[in-house]
N, CA, C and O of each residue as an XYZ file, in Angstrom:
324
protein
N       3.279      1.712     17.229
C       3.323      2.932     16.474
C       2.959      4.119     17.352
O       3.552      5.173     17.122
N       2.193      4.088     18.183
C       1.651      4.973     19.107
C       2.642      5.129     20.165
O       2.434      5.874     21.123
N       3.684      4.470     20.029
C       4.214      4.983     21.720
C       5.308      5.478     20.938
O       5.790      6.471     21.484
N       5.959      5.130     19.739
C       6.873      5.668     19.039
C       6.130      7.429     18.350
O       6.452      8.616     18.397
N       5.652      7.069     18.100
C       4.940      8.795     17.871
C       4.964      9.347     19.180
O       5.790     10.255     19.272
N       4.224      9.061     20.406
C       4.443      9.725     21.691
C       5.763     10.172     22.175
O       6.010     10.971     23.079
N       6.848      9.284     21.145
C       8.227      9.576     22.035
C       8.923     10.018     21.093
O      10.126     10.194     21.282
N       8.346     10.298     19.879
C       8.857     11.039     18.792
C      10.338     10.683     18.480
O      11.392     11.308     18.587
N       9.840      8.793     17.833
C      10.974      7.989     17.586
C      10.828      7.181     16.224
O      10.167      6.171     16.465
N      11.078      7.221     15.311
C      11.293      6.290     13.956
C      10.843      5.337     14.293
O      11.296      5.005     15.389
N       9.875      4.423     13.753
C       9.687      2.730     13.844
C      10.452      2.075     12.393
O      10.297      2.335     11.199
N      11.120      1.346     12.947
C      11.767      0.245     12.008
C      11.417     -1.223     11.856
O      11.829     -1.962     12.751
N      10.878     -1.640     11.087
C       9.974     -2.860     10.954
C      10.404     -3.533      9.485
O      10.882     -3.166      8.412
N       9.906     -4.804     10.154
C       9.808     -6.022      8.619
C       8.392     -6.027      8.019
O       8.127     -6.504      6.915
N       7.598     -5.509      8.766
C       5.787     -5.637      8.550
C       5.358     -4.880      7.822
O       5.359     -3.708      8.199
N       4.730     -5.243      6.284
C       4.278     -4.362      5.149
C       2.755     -4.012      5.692
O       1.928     -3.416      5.002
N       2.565     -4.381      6.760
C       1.259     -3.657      7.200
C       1.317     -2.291      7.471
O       0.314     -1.590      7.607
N       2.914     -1.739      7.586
C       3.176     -0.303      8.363
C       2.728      0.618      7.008
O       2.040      1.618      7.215
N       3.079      0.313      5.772
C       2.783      1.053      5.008
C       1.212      1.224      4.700
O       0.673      2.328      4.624
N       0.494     -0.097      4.519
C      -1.080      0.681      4.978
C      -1.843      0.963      6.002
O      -3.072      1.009      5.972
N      -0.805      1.257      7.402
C      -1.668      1.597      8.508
C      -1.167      3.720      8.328
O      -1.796      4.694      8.743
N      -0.063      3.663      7.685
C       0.197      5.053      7.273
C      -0.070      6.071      6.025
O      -0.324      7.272      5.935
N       0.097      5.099      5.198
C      -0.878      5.887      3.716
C      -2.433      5.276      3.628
O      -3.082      6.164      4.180
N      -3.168      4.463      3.317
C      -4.233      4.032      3.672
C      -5.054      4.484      4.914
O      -6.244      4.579      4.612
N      -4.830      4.758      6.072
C      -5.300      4.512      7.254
C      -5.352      5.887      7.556
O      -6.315      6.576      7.894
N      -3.814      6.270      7.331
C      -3.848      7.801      7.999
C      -3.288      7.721      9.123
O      -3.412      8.813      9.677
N      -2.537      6.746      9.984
C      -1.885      6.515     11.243
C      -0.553      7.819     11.038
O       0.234      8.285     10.215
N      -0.934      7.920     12.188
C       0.798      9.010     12.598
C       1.952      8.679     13.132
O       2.240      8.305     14.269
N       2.666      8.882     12.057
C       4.564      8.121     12.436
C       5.159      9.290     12.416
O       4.750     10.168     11.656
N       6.208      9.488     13.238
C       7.512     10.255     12.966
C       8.203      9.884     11.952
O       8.888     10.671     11.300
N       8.110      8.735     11.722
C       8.769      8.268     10.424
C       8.750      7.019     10.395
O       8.266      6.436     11.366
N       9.365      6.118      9.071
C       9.439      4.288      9.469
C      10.352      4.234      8.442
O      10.623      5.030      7.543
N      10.773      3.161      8.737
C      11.858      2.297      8.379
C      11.366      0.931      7.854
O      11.597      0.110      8.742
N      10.829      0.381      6.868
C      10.307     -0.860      6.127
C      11.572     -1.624      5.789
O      12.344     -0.949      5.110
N      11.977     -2.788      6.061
C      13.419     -3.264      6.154
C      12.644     -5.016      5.300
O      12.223     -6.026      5.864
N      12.764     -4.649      3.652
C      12.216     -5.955      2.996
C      13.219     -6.707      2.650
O      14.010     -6.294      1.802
N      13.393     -8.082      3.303
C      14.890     -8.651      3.111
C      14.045     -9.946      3.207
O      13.352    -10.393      4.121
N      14.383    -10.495      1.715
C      14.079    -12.128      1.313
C      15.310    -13.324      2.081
O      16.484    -12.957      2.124
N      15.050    -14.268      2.467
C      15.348    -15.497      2.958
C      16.920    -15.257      3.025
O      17.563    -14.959      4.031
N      17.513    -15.498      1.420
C      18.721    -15.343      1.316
C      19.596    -14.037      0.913
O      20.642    -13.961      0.268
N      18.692    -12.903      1.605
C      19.797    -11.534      1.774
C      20.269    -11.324      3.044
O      21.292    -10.704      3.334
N      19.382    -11.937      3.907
C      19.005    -11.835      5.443
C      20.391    -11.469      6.289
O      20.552    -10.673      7.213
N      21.358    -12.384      5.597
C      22.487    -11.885      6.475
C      23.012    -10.350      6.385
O      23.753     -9.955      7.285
N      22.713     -9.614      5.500
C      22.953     -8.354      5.463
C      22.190     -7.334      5.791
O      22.392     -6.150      5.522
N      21.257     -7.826      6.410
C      20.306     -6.884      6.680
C      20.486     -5.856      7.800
O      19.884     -4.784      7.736
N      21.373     -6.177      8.924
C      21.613     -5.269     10.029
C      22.903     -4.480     10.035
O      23.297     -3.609     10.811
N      23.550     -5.112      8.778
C      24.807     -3.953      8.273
C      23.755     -3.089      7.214
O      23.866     -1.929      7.612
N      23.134     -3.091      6.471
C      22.594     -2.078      5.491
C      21.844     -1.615      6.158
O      21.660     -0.471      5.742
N      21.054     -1.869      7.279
C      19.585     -1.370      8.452
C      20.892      0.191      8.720
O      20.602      1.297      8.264
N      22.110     -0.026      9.427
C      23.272      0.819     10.361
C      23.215      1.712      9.006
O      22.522      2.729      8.978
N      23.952      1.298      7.915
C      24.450      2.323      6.933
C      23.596      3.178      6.713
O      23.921      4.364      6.750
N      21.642      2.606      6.289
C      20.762      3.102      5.649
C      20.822      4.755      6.614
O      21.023      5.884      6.167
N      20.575      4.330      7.978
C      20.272      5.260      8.920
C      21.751      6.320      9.048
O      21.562      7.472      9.437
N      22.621      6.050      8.843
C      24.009      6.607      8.968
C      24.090      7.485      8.161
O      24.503      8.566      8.580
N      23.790      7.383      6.948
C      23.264      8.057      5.153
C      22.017      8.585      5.272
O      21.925      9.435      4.387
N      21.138      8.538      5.819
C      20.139      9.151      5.895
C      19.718     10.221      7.064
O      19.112     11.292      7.048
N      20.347      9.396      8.116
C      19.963     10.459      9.462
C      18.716     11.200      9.734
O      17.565     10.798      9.901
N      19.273     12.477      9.736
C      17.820     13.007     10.382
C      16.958     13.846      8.961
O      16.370     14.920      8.828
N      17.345     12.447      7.890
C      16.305     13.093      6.569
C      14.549     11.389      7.097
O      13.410     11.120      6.714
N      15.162     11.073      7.704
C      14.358      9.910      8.031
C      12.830     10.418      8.695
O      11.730     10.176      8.198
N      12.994     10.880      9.453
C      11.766     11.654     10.345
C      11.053     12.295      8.635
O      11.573     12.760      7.620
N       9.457     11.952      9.121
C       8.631     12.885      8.192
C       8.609     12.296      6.353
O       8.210     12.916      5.367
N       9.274     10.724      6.457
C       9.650      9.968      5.589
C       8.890      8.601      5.959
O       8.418      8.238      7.037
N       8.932      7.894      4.570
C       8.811      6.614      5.076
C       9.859      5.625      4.150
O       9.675      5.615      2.933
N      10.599      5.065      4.542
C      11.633      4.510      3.752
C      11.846      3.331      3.497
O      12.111      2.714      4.529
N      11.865      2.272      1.965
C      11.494      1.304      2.222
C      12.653      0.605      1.630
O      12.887      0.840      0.445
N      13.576     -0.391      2.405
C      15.105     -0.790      2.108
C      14.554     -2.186      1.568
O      13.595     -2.832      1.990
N      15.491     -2.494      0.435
C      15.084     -3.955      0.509
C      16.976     -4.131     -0.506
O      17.400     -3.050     -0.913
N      17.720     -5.158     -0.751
C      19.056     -5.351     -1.314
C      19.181     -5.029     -2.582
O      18.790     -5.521     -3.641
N      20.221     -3.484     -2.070
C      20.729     -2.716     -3.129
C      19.798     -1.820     -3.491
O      20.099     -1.366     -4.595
N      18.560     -1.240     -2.967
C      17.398     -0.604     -3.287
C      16.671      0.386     -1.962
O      16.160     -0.145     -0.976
N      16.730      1.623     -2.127
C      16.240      2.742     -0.999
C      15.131      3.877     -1.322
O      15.589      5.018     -1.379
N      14.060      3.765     -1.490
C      12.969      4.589     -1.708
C      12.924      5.549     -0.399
O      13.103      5.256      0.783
N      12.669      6.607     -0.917
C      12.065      7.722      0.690
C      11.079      7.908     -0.136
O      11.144      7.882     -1.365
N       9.763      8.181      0.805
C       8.641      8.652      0.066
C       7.655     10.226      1.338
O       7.164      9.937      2.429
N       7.643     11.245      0.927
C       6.963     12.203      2.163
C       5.875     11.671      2.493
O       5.108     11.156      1.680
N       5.594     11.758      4.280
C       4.626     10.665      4.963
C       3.508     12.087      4.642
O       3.947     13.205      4.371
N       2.602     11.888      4.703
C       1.234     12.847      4.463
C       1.173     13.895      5.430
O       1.307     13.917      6.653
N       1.035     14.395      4.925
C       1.039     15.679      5.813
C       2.200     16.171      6.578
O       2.188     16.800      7.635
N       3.137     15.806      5.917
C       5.220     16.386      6.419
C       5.486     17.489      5.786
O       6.575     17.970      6.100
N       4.633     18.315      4.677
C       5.343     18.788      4.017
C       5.946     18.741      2.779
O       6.775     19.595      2.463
C-alpha cells in the first residue's frame, strides 16, 4: 500500500483486510480496487477486473471500489472530498 501511494497508483486486491487498513486504520490509498470473486465466478474475474477499470477510469483514484459478480459499489476514501 505504501509504495502504491508513493507512486500514486490504485491497489487492486482480493484481501478484505484493504478495507480495514483504509476506513478503520486510516491508511492512505490513491485508491483500491477490492475484486470479491467466490470459487465458481472466478473465471470471470479478469474480464470484469478490465471492464470495471475501462467504465470507471480515472473516477477510481480517491475511491474505494468493491467488485464482486454483477455488483460495483464506489464508496469516497476519507478525506477525498
Amino acid at each position: 500500500m505504501a509504495r502504491a501511494e508513493s507512486d500514486q497508483q490504485v491497489v487492486i486486491t482480493e484481501d478484505k483486510d484493504f478495507g480495514q487498513l483504509v476506513f478503520a486504520a486510516g491508511r492512505g490509498t490513491v485508491g483500491c480496487v477490492l475484486l470479491r470473486y467466490p470459487a465458481n465466478a472466478r473465471l470471470s474475474m479478469a474480464a470484469d477486473a478490465v471492464q470495471l477499470i475501462q467504465s470507471l477510469g480515472n473516477r477510481i483514484p480517491g475511491s474505494f471500489v468493491t467488485a464482486e459478480p454483477g455488483r460495483v459499489r464506489k464508496t469516497r476514501l476519507p478525506g477525498s472530498g
